[in-house]
ZANU-49745 format. One record per residue (C-alpha): residue number from 0; z, y, x; residue in one letter. Coordinates in Angstrom, 1 decimal, m for minus. Layout:
ZANU-49745
NUM / Z / Y / X / a
...
This chain:
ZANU-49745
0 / m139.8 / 113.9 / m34.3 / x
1 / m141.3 / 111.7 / m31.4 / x
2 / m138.9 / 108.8 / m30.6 / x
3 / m139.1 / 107.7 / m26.8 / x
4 / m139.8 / 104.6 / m28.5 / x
5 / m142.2 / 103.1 / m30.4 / x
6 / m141.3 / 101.1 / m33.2 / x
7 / m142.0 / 97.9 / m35.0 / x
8 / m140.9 / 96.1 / m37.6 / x
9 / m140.2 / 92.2 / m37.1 / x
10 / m140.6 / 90.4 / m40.2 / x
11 / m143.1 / 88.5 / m42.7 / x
12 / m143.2 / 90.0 / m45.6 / x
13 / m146.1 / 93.5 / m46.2 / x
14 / m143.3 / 95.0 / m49.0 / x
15 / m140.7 / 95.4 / m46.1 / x
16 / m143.4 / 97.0 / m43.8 / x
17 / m144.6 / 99.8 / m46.5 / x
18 / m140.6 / 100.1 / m47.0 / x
19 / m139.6 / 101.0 / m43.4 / x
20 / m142.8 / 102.9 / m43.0 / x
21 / m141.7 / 105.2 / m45.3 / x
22 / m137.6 / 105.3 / m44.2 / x
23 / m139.1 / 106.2 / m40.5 / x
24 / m141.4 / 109.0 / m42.0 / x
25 / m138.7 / 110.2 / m44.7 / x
26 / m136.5 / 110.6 / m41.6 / x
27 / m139.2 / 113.3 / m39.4 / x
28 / m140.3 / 109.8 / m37.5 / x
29 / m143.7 / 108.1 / m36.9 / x
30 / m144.4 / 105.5 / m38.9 / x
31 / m144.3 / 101.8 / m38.1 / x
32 / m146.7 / 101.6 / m34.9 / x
33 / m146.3 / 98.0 / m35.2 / x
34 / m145.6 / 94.4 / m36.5 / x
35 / m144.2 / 91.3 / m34.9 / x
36 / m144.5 / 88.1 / m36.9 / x
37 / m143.5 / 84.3 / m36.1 / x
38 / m144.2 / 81.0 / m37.7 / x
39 / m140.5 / 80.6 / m38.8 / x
40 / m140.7 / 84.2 / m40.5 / x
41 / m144.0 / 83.3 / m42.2 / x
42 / m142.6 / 79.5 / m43.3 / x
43 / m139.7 / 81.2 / m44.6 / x
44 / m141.7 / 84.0 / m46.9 / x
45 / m144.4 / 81.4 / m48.2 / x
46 / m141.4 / 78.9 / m49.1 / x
47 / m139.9 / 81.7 / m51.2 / x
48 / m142.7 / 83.0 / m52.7 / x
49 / m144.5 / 79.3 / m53.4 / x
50 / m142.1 / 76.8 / m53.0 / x
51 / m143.6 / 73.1 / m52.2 / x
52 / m147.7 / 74.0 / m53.2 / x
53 / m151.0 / 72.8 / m51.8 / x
54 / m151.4 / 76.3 / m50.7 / x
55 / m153.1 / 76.2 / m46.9 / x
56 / m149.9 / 77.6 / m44.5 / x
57 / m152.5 / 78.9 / m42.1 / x
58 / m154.6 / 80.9 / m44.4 / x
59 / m150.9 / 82.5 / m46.1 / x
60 / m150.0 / 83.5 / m42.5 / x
61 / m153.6 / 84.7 / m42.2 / x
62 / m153.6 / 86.8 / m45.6 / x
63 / m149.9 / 87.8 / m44.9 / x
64 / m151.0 / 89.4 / m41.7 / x
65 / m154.1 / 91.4 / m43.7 / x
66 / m151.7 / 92.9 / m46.0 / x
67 / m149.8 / 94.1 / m43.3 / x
68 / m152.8 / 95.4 / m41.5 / x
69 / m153.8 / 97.4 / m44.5 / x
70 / m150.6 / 99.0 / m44.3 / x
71 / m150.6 / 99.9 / m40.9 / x
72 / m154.0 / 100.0 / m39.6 / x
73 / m153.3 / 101.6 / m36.3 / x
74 / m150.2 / 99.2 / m35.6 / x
75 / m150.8 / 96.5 / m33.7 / x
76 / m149.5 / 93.3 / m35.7 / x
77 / m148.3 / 90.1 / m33.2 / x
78 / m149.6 / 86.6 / m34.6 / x
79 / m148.2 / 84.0 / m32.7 / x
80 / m150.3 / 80.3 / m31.5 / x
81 / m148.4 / 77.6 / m33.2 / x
82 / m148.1 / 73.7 / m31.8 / x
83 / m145.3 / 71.0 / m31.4 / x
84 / m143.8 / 71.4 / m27.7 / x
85 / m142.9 / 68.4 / m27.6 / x
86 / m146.4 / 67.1 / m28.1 / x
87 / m148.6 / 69.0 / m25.4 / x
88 / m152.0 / 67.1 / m27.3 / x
89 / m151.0 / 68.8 / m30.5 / x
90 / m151.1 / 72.9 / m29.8 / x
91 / m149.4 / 73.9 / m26.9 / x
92 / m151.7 / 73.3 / m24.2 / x
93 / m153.6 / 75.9 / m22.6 / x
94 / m156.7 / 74.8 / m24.1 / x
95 / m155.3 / 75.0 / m27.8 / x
96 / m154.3 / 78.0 / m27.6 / x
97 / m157.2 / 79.8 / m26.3 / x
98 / m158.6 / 78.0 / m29.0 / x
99 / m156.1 / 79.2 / m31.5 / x
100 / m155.7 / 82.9 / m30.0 / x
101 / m159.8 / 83.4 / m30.7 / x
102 / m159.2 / 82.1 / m34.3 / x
103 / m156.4 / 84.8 / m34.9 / x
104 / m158.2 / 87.7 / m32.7 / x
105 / m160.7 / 88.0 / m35.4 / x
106 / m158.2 / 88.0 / m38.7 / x
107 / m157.6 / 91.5 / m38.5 / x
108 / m159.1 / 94.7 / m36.8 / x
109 / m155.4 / 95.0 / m35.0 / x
110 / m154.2 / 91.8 / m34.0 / x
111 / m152.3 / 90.9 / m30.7 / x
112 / m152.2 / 87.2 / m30.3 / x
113 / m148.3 / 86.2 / m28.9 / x
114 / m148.8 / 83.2 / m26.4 / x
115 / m145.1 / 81.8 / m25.2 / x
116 / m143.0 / 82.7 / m22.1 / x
117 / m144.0 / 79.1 / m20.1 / x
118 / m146.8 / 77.9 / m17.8 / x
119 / m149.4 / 77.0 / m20.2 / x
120 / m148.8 / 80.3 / m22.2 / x
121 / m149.3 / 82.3 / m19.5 / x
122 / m152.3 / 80.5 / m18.0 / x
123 / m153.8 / 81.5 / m21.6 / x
124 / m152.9 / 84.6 / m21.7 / x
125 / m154.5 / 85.1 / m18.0 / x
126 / m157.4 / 84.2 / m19.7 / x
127 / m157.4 / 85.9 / m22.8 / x
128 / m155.9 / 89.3 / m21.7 / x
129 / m159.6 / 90.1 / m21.3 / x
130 / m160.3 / 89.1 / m24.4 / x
131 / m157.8 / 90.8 / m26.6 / x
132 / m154.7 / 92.2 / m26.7 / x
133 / m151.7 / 89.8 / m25.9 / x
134 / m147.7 / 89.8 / m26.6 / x
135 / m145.5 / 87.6 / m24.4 / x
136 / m143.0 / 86.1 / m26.5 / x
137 / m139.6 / 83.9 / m25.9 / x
138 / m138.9 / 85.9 / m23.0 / x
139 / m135.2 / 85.6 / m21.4 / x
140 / m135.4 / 86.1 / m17.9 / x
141 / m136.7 / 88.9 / m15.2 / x
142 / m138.6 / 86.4 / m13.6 / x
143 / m140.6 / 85.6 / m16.5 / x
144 / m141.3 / 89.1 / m16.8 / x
145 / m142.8 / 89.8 / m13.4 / x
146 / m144.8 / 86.1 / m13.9 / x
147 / m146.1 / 88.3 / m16.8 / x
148 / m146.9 / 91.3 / m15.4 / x
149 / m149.1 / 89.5 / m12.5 / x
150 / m150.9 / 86.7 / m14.9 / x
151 / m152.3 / 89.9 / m16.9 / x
152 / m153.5 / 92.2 / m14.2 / x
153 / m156.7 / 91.8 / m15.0 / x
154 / m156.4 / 92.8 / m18.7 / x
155 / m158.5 / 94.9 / m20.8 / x
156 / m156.5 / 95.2 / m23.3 / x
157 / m152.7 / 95.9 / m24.0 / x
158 / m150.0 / 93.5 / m23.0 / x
159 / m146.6 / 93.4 / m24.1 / x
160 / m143.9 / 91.2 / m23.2 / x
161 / m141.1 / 90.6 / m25.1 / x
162 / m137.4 / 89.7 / m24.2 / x
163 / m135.1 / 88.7 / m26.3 / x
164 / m131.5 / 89.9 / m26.6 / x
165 / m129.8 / 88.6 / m29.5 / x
166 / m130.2 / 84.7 / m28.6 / x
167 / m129.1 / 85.8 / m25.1 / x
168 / m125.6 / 87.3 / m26.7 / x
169 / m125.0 / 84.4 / m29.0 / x
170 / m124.7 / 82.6 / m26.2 / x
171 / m122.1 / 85.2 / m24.2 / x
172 / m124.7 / 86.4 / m22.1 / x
173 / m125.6 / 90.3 / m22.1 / x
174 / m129.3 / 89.9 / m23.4 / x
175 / m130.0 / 93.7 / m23.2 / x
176 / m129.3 / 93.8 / m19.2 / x
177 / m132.8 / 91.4 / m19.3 / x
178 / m134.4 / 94.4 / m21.0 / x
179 / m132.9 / 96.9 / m18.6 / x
180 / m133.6 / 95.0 / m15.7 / x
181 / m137.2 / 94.4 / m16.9 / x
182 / m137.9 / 98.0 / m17.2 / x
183 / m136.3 / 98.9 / m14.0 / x
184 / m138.7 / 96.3 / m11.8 / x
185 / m141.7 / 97.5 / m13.6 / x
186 / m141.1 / 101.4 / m13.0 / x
187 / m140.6 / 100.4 / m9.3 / x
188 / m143.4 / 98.3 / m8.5 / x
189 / m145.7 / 98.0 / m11.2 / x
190 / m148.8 / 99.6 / m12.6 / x
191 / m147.9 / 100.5 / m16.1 / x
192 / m150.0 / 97.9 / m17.4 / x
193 / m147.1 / 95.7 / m19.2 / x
194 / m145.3 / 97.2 / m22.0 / x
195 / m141.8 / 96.3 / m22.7 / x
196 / m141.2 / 95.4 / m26.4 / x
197 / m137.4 / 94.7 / m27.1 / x
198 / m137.5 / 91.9 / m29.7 / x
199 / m134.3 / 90.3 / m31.1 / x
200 / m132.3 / 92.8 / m31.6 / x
201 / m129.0 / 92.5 / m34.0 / x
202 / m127.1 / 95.6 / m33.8 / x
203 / m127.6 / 99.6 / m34.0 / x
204 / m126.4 / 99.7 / m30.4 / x
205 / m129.2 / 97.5 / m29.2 / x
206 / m131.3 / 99.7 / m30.6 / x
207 / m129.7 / 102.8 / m28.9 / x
208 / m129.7 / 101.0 / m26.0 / x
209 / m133.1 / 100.2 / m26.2 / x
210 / m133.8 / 104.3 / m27.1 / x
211 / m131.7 / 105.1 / m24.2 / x
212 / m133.7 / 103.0 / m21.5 / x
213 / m137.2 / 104.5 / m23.0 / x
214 / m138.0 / 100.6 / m24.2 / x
215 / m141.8 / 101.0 / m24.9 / x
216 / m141.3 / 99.6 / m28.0 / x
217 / m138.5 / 98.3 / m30.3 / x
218 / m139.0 / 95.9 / m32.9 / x
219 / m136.2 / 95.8 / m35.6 / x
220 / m135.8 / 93.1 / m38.8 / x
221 / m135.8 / 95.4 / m42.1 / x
222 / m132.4 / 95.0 / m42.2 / x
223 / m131.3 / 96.5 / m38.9 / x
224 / m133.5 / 99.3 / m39.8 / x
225 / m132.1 / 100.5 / m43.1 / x
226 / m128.2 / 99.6 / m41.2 / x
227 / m129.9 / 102.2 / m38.8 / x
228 / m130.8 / 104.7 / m41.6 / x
229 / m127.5 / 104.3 / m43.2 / x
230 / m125.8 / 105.8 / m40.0 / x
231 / m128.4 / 108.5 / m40.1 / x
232 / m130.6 / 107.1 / m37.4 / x
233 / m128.7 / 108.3 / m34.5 / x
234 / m130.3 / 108.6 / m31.4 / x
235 / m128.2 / 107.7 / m27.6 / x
236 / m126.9 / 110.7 / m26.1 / x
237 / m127.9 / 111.6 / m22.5 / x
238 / m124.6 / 110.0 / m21.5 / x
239 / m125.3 / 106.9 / m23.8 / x
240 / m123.2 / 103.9 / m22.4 / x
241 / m123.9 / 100.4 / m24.0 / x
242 / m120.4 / 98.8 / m23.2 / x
243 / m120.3 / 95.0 / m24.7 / x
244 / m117.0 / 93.4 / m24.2 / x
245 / m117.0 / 89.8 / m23.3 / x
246 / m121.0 / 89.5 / m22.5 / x
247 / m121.4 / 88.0 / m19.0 / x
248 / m123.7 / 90.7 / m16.9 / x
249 / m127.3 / 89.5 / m15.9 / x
250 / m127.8 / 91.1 / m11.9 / x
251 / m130.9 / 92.5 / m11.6 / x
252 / m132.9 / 90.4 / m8.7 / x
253 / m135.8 / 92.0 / m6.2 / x
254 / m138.6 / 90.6 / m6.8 / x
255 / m142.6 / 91.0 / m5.8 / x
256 / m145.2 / 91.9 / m7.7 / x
257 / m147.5 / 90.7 / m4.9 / x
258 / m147.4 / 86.8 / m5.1 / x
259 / m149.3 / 84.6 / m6.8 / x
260 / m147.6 / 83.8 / m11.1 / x
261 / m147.0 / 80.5 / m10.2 / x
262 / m144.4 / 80.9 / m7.7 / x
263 / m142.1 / 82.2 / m10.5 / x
264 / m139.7 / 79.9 / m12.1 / x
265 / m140.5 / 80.6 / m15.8 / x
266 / m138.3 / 77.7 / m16.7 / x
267 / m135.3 / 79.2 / m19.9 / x
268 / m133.9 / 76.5 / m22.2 / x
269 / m133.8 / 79.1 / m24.8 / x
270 / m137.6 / 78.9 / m24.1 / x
271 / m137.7 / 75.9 / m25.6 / x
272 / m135.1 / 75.9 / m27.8 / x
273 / m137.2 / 78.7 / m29.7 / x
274 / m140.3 / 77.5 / m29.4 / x
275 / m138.9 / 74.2 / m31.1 / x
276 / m137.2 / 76.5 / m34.4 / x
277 / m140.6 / 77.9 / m34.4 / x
278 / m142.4 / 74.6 / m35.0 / x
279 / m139.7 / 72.8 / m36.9 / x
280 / m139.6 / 75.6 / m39.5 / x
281 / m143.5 / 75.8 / m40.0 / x
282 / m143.3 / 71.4 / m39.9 / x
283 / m141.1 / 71.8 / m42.6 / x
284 / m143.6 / 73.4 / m44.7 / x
285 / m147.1 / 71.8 / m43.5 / x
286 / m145.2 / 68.3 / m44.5 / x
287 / m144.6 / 69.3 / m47.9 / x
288 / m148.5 / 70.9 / m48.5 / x
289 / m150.2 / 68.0 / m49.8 / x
C-alpha cells in the first residue's frame, strides 16, 4: 500500500533502521525510503555502545552511516555539518561547511548533507545544491522555508527542508501549522523543487497530520513508529482534523518567491538553541576521546 508519504526513520542506530524496515513492510508498506541522523543522536549511540574510548567520533558517525546505507541503499540518509556556533572560526562558517559537506558527500553512495536553517547554512547549501543532495535542518518558521526554496533553485540534486514540530509544541506553539503552512506556499508559488520533510515529530497525530497534508516525507524516532504500529498504523480520514488544545496558532503569511534569499529573516532562537544541543552533545564526547 503506497503512503502519500514517504517515510524515514530519525535515529542513530542501523538495528532500529532494519527493525522499522521490516514493521513498514510487514504492514503492506514501503520500506524505510530514508534516514535522518544528527550529531546528538550519533554522540548518544557511540557513548552507549563505547563509553569514554580513543575511538575517532567522526569516523563512528561515518561507519554508523555505512551500516545504515547497507540497509537501505535506495534511502537517502541525512548527515549533518557539525561546528560550535558560538565560534564561527571553528565549523560553522560557510567555508567549513562546504568543506565538511564534500567530506560527508562521498561516505556513502546515498548521502544528503543537512546544512542549518541560518545565513551561512544557506549560503552553503546555495553552493552545494549543485553538488549533492542537501536537507535543510532546524527549520521553525515559513520564512526560512521560502529563504530555502529560493537559495536552492539552481539545484541538481534533491533538497529537502525540514521543520520541526515538537520543539515548536514544547514551547505552546502549534509546530505542525509551520509544516502546513510550508506546504501550502510551496504548492502555490513554487516549482516543486523543495521537498517538505516533517522532522520532530512526538505523537501519532503528527504523524496523521503529516499523512493528511501529503508531507513529502515524514521522519519518525523508532519509537513513534512501533507507538504507530501498535494502533495498527492508522491512516487520517478524508475529514482528518488535527485539533491541539492549548497550542497558540502560527498564521500563514504571503510571501514571494521572487526576491532575492537574503531579504528573509531567517532569524528562530530555537535555531540556535538546537544547533547549540547539537554541538554540546557531540563536545561532550570529543572531550573525553583522548
Amino acid at each position: 500500500m503506497e503512503l502519500p508519504s514517504k517515510i524515514f526513520i530519525d535515529g542513530g542506530d542501523p538495528a532500529e533502521t532494519k527493525a522499522a524496515d521490516e514493521l513498514l513492510k510487514k504492514a503492506g508498506f514501503p520500506g524505510v525510503a530514508g534516514q535522518t541522523t544528527n550529531p546528538s543522536l550519533i554522540a548518544k549511540r557511540f557513548k552507549k555502545e563505547l563509553g569514554s574510548t580513543n575511538k575517532d567520533l567522526l569516523d563512528y558517525y561515518k561507519k554508523t552511516v555505512q551500516e545504515i546505507s547497507r540497509i537501505i541503499p535506495n534511502g537517502a540518509i541525512s548527515i549533518q555539518v557539525i561546528g560550535d556556533p558560538a565560534r564561527p572560526a571553528g565549523g560553522l562558517t560557510t567555508e567549513d561547511m562546504l568543506s565538511q559537506a564534500r567530506d560527508r558527500i562521498t561516505w556513502i553512495p546515498n548521502g544528503v548533507v543537512k546544512f542549518p536553517a541560518t545565513t551561512a547554512g544557506l549560503a552553503a547549501a546555495e553552493v552545494f545544491c549543485q553538488e549533492g543532495p542537501v536537507n535543510i535542518t532546524l527549520t521553525f518558521s515559513q520564512e526560512q522555508a521560502a529563504a530555502v526554496y529560493v537559495a536552492t533553485k539552481a539545484h541538481n540534486y534533491d533538497v529537502y527542508v525540514s521543520p520541526f514540530v515538537g520543539r515548536m509544541d514544547d514551547r505552546g506553539e502549534k509546530g505542525m501549522d509551520v509544516v502546513a503552512n510550508i506546504i501550502e506556499m510551496y504548492k502555490k508559488f513554487g516549482d516543486g523543487h523543495v521537498q517538505v520533510l516533517t522532522a520532530s515529530v512526538r505523537t501519532v497525530q503528527h504523524i496523521l497530520y503529516a499523512l493528511w497534508l501529503k508531507s513529502d516525507v515524514i521522519t519518525i524516532p523508532f519509537q513513534l513508529l512501533k507507538e504507530w504500529e501498535t494502533q495498527g498504523f492508522p491512516l487520517p480520514p478524508e475529514d482528518f482534523i488535527y485539533d491541539v488544545p492549548g497550542l497558540t496558532e502560527i498564521p500563514y503569511k504571503e510571501l514571494s518567491l521572487d526576491v532575492d534569499w537574503h531579504e528573509f529573516d531567517l532569524h528562530h532562537d530555537l535555531t540556535d538553541i538546537g544547533l547549540t544541543k547539537f554541538w554540546e552533545d557531540w563536545k561532550t564526547i570529543t572531550a573525553a576521546t583522548p
